[in-house]
KEKOLZA-823310 format. One line per 3 residues: number of its first residue (from 1); for each residue x, y, z of N, C-alpha, C. Coordinates in pm, whole numbers. Layout:
# residues N
NUM) X:Y:Z:X:Y:Z:X:Y:Z  ...
//
This chain:
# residues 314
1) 82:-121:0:0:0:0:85:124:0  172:104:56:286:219:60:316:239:-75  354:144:-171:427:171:-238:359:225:-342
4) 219:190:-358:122:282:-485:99:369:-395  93:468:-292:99:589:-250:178:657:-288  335:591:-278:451:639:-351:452:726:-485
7) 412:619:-581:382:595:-685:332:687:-760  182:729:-681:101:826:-748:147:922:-663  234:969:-556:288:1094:-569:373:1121:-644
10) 459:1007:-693:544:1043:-805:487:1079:-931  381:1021:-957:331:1074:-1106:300:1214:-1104  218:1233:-943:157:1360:-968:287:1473:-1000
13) 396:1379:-922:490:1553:-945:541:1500:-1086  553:1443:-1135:653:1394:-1279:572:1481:-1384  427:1433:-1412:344:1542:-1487:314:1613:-1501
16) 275:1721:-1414:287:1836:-1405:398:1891:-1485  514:1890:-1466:638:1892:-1477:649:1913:-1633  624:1784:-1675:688:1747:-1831:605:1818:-1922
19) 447:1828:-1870:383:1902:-1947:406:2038:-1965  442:2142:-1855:528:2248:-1854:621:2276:-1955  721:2167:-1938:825:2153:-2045:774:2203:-2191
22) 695:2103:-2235:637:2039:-2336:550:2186:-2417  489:2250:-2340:430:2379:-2344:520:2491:-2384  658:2477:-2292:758:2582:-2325:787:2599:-2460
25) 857:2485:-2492:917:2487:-2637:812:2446:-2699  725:2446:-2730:595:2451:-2865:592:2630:-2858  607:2693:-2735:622:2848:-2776:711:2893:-2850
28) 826:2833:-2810:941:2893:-2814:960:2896:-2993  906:2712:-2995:937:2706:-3167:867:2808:-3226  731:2842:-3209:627:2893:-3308:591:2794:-3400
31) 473:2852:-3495:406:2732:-3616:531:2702:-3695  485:2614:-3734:614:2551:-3874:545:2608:-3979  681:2660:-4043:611:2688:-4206:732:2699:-4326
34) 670:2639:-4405:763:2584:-4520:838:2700:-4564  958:2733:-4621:1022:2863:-4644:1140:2811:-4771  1140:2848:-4837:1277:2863:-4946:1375:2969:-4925
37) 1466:2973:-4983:1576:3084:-5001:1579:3175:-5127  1553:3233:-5138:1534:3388:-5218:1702:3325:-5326  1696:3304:-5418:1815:3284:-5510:1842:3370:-5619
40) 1919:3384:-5690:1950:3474:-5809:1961:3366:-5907  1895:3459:-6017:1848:3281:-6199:1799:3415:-6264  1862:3387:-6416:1853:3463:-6504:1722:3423:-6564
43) 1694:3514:-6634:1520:3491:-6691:1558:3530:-6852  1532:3461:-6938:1525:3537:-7084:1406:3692:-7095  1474:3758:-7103:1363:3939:-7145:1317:3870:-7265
46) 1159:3912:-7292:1125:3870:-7418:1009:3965:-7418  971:3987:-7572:851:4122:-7605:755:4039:-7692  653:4025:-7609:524:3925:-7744:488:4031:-7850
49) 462:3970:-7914:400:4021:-8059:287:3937:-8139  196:4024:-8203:116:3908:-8260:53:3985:-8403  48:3840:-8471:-7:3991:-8622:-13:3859:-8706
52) -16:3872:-8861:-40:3710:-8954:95:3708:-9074  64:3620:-9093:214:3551:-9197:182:3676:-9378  268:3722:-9400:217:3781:-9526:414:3723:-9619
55) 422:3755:-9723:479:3741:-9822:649:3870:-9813  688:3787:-9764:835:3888:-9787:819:3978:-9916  814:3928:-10009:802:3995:-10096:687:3900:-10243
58) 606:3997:-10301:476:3932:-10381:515:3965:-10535  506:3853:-10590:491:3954:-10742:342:3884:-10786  270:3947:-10910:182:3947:-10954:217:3896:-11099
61) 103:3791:-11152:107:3733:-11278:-31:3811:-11352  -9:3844:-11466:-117:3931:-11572:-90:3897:-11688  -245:3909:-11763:-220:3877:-11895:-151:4000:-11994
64) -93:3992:-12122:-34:4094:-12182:-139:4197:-12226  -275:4195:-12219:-372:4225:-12299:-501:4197:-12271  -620:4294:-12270:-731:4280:-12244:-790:4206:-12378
67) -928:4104:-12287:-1020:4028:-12390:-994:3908:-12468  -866:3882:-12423:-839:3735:-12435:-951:3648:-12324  -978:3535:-12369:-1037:3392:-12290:-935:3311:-12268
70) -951:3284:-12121:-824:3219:-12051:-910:3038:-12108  -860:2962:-12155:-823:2850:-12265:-771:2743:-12116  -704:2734:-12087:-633:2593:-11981:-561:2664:-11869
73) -539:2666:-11754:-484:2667:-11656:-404:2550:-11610  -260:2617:-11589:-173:2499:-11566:-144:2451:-11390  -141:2550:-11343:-117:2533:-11188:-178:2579:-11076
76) -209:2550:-10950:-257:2592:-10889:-192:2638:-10743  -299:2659:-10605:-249:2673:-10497:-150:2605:-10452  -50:2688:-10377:66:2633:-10308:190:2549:-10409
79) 131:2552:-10555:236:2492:-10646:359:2577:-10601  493:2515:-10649:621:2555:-10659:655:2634:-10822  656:2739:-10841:698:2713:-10965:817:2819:-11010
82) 871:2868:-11146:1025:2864:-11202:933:2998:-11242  1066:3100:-11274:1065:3239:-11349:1047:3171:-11515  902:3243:-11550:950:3201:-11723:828:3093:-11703
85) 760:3011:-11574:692:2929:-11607:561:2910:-11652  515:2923:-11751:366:2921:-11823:246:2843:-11698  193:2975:-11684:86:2917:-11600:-22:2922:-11664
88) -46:2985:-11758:-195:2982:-11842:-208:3014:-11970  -287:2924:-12032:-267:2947:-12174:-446:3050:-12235  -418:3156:-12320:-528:3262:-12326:-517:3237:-12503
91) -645:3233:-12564:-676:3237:-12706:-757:3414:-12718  -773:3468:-12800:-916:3602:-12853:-980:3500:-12876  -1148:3554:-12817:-1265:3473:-12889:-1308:3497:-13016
94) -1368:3354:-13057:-1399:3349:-13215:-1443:3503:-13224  -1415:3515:-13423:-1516:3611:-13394:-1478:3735:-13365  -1383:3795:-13322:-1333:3896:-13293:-1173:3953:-13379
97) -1144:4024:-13423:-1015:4122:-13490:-918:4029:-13458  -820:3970:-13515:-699:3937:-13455:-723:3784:-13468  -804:3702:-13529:-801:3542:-13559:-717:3537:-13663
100) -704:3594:-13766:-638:3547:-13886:-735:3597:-13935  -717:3568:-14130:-800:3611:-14221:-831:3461:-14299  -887:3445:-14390:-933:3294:-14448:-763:3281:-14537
103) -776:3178:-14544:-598:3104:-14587:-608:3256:-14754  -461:3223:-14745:-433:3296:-14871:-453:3249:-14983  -494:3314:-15077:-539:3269:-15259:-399:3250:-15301
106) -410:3148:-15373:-276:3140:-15462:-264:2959:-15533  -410:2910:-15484:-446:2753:-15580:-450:2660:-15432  -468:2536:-15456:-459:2412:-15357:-332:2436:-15278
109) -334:2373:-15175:-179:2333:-15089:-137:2227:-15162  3:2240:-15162:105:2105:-15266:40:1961:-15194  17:1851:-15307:-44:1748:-15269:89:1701:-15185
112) 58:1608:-15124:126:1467:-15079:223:1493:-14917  242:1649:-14919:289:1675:-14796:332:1668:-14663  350:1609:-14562:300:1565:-14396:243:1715:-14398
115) 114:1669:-14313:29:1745:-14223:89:1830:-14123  54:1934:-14110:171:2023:-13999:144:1982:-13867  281:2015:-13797:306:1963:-13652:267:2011:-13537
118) 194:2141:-13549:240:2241:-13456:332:2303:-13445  390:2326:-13363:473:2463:-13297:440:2579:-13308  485:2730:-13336:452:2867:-13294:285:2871:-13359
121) 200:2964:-13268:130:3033:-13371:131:3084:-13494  44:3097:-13629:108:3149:-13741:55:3307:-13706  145:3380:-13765:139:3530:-13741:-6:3555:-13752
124) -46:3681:-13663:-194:3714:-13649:-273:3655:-13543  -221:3483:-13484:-312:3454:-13401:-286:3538:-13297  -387:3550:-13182:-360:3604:-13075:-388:3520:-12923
127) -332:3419:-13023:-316:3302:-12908:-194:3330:-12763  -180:3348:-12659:-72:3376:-12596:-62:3317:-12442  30:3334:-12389:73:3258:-12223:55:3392:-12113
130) 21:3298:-12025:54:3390:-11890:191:3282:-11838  290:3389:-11790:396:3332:-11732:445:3397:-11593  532:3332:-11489:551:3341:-11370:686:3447:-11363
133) 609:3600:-11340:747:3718:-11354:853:3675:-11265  872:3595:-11144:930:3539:-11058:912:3391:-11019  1000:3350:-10958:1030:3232:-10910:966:3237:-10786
136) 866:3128:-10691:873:3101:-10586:740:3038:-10564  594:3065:-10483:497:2954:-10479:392:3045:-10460  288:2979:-10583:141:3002:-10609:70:3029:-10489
139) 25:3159:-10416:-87:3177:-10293:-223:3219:-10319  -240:3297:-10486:-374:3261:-10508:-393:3317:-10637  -511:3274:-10714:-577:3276:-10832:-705:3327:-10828
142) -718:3390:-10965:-855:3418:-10967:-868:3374:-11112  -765:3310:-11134:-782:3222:-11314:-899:3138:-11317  -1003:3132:-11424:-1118:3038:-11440:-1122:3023:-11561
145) -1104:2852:-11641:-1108:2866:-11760:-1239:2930:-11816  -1245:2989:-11947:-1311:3034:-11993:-1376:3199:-12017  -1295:3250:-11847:-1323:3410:-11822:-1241:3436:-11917
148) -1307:3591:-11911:-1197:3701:-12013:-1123:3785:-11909  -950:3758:-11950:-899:3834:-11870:-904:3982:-11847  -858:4067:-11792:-827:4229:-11832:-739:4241:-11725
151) -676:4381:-11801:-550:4426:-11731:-624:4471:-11623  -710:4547:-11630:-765:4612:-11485:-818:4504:-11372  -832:4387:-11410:-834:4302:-11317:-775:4282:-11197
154) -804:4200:-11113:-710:4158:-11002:-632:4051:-11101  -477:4037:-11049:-409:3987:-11130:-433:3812:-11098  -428:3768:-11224:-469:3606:-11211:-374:3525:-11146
157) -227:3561:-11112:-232:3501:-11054:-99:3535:-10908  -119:3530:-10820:21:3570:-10677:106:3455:-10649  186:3516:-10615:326:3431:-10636:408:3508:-10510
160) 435:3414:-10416:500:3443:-10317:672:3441:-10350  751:3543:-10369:878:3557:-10440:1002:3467:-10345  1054:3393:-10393:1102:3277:-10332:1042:3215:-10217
163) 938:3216:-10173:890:3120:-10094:897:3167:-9958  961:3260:-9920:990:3327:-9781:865:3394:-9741  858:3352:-9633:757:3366:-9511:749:3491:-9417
166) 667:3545:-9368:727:3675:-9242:611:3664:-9141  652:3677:-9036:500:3746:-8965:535:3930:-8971  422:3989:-9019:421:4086:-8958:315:4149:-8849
169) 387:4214:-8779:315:4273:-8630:339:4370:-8591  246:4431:-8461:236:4531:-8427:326:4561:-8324  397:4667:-8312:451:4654:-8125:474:4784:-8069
172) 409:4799:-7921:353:4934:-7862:505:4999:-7848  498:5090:-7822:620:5214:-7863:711:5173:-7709  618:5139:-7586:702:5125:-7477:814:4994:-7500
175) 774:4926:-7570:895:4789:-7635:921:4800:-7720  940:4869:-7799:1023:4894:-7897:1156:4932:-7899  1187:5030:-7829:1339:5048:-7774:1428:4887:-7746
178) 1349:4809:-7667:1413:4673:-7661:1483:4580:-7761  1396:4651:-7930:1399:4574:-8023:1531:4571:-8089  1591:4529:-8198:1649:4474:-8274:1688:4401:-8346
181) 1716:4480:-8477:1740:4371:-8579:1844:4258:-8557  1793:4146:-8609:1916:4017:-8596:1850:3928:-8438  1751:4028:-8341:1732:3914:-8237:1599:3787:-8296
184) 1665:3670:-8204:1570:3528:-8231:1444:3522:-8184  1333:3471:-8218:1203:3488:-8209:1166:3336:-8215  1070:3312:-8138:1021:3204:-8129:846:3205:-8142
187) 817:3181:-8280:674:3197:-8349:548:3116:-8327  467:3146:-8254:338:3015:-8208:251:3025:-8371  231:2969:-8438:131:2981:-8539:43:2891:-8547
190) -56:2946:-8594:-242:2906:-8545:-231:2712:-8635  -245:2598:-8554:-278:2491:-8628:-116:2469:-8704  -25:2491:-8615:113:2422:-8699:207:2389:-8565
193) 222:2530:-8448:295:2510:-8360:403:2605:-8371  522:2563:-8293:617:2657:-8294:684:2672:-8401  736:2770:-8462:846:2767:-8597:948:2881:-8518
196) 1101:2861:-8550:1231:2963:-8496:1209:3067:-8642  1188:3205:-8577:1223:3320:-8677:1310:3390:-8612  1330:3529:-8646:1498:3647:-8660:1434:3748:-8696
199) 1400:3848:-8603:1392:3984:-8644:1430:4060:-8770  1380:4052:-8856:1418:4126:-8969:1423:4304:-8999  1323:4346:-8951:1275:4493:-9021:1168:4578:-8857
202) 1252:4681:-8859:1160:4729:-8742:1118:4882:-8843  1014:4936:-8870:933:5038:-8891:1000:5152:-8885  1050:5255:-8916:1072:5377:-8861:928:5471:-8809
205) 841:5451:-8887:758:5568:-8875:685:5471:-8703  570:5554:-8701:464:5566:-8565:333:5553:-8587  243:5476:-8550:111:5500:-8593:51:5577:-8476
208) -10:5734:-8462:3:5785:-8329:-113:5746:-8258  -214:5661:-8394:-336:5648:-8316:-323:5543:-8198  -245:5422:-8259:-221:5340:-8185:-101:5334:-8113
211) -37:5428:-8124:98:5449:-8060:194:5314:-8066  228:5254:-8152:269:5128:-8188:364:5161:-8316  452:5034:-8395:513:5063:-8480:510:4925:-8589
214) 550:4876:-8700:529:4749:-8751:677:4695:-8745  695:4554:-8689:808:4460:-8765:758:4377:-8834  883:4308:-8910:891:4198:-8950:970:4073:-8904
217) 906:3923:-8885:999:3853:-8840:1030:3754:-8974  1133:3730:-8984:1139:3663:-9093:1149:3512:-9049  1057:3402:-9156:1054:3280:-9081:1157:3178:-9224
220) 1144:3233:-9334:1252:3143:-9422:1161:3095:-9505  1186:3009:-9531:1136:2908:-9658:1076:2722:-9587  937:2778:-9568:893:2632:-9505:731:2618:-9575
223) 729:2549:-9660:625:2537:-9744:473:2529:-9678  508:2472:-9520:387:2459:-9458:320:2586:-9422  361:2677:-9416:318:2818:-9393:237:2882:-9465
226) 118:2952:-9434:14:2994:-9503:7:3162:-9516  32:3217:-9621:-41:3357:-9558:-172:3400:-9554  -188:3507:-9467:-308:3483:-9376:-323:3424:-9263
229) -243:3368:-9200:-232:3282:-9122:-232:3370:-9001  -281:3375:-8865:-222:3443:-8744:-157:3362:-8673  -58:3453:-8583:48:3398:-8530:67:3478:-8428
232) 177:3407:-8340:202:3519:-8202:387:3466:-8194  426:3631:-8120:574:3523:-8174:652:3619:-8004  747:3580:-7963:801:3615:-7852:964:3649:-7895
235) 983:3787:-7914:1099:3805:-7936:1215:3775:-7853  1329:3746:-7816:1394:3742:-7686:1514:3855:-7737  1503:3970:-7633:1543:4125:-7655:1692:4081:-7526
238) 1703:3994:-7467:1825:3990:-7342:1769:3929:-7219  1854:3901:-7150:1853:3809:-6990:1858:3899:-6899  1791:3896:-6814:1756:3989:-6747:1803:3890:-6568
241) 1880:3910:-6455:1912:3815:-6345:1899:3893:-6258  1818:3841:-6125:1767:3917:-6034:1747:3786:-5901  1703:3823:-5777:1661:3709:-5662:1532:3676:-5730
244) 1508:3513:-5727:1393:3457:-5759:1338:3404:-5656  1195:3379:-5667:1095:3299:-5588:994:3224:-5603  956:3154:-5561:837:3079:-5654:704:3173:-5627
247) 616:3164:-5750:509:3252:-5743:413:3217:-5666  417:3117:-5572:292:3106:-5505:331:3165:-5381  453:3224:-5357:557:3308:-5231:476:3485:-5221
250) 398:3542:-5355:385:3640:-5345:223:3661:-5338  208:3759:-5278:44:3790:-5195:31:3933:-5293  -84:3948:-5317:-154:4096:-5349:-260:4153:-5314
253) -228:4227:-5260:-308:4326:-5134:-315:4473:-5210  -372:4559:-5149:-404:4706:-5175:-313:4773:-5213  -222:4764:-5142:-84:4807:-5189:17:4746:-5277
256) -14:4661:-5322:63:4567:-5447:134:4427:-5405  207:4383:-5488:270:4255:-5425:341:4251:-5291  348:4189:-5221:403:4152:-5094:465:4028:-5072
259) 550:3963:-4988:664:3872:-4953:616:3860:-4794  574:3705:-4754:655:3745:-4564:768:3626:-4571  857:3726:-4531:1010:3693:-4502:1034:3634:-4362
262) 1105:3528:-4322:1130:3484:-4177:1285:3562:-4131  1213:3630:-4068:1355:3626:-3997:1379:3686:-3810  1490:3583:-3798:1517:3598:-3611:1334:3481:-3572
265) 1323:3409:-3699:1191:3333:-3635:1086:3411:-3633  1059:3515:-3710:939:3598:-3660:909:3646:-3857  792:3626:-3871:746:3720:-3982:754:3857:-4011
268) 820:3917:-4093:815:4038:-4164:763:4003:-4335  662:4130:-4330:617:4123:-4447:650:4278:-4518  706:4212:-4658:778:4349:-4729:675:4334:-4849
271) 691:4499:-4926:629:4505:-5047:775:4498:-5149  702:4432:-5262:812:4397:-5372:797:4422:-5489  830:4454:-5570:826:4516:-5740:842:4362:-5772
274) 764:4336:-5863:740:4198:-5946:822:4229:-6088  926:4122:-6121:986:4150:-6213:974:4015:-6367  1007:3954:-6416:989:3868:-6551:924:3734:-6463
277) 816:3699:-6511:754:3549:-6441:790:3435:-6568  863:3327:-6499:886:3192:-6601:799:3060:-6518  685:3025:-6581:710:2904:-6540:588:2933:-6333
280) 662:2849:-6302:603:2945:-6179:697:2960:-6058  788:3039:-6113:908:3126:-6052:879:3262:-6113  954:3359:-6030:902:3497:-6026:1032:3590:-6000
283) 1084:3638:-6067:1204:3752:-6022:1152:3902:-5935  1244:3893:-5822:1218:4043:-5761:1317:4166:-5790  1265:4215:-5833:1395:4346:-5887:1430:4427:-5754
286) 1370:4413:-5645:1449:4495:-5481:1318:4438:-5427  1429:4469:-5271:1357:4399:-5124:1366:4302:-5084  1479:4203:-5157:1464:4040:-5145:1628:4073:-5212
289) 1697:3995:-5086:1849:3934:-5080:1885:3780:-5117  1956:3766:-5193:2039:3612:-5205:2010:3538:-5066  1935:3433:-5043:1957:3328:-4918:1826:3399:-4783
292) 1755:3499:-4811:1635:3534:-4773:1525:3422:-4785  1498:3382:-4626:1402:3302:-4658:1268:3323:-4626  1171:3268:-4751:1034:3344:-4794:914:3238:-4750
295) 815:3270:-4708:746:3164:-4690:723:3114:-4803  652:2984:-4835:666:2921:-5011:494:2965:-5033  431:2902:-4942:240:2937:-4954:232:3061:-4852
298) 242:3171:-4876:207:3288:-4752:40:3270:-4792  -7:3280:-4660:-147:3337:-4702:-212:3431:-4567  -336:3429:-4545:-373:3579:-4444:-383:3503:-4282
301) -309:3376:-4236:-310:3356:-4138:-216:3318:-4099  -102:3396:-4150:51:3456:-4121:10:3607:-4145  60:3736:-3987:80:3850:-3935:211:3866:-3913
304) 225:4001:-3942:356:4059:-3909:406:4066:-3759  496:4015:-3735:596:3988:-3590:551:3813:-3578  450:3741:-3601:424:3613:-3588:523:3536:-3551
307) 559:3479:-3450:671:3408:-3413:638:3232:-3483  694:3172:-3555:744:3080:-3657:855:2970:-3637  862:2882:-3709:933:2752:-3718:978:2744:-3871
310) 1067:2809:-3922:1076:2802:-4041:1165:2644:-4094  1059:2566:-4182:1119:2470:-4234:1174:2425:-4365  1281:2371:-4412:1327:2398:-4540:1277:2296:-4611
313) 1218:2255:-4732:1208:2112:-4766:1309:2058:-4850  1284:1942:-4782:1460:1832:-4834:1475:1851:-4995
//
């Protein structure tokens, strides 16, 4: 009997005790909360752009002469074709000035002869070709056998001049300074995907309505390319290296982005200028040091002075 008297005076004082303990340091630590280190990582600078694929350069196919009837068409959309290459063959309709006159008087044709072969028209017909003023690929027609051509027409037929591709686009006057000729571009186009282009041509003039200016990106010679086509393309203008953080680290409140930072174990919360986002990392251009550690999820039940357990994950 003594000895469970003992016993449970010993517990009573042992517990008390440990629970004390136990109480202390759960203060002392504060909550646990996940935290990274504020690092420095370069970001590619890049300026979007968006606008549609048009023709580096266009030439136009026409007939020599009004009131011819376009007779056969040789080629069509997206063909490849050669300087010099006959795309359409045009006769005058019956019936009209310029057929010939009835054969010449002068008795029968010599018996026994071969039958003629062809080759040139005989003088007077006004039989004639449409041909390709340049080299490069068919983007559109308005050739239909049987119409009558005219010069005042839209021309029968466009010809993309070697095959070269561009986007052109718009870009607001505040990025433009960034620009330059010779930087790499990386082109999203509608139903194809990415294609690599190169800054070609930046605008001198201003459009003031839109306060913007035109480039060109040049994409090369890739047959899959349409003009007309829209596209969006991301210039990369330089690398830009600053302390990074992951974006789910930054809060926005009334006053703009915000950070809570651990430090001495206690929350401070700073405001921060948000600088190039990749991905879901985030550069801070000031307020955030190399090896600063940030909470990773801040949200509104972390206060400023909050005493904390900052933990790193493995």
């Amino acid at each position: 009997m003594l000895w469970c008297v003992t016993g449970l005076a010993l517990a009573v004082v042992t517990i008390p005790g440990s629970s004390g303990a136990q109480d202390r340091r759960g203060s002392a630590s504060g909550m646990a909360v996940t935290v990274e280190r504020a690092h420095r990582e370069c970001f590619a600078d890049t300026v979007r752009v968006a606008g549609t694929l048009v023709a580096r350069e266009e030439s136009f196919a026409r007939p020599d002469m009004d009131g011819q009837r376009i007779t056969q068409i040789l080629v069509e959309d997206g063909d490849v074709v050669t300087e010099g290459q006959v795309l359409a063959r045009l006769a005058r309709p019956e019936g009209q000035p310029g057929q010939g006159g009835p054969p010449a008087q002068g008795g029968p044709p010599a018996q026994g002869g071969p039958p003629a072969q062809g080759g040139p028209p005989a003088q007077g017909s006004a039989a004639t070709t449409v041909q390709a003023p340049a080299g490069g690929m068919i983007i559109g027609t308005t050739a239909q056998v049987g119409a009558i051509a005219s010069l005042s027409a839209p021309p029968l037929f466009r010809i993309v001049v070697g095959r070269e591709i561009e986007l052109q686009a718009e870009v607001p006057m505040v990025r433009v300074a960034k620009l330059k000729v010779g930087q790499s571009a990386r082109v999203e186009v509608a139903g194809l995907g990415e294609v690599v282009g190169r800054l070609r041509f930046i605008a001198p003039d201003i459009d003031p309505q839109a306060q913007a200016t035109r480039v060109r990106i040049s994409l090369g010679k890739d047959d899959r390319l349409r003009v007309g086509t829209f596209a969006a393309a991301l210039v990369e203008v330089g690398t830009i290296c600053a302390s990074t953080i992951s974006l789910s680290a930054v809060l926005y409140g009334p006053q703009g982005p915000i950070v809570q930072v651990v430090r001495n174990n206690r929350i401070e919360t700073r405001p921060i200028p948000v600088g190039l986002i990749s991905g879901d990392k985030v550069q801070v251009r000031e307020g955030l040091n190399e090896g600063d550690l940030v909470v990773v999820r801040a949200g509104s039940f972390l206060r400023e002075g909050d005493e904390v357990r900052p933990v790193l994950p493995q």
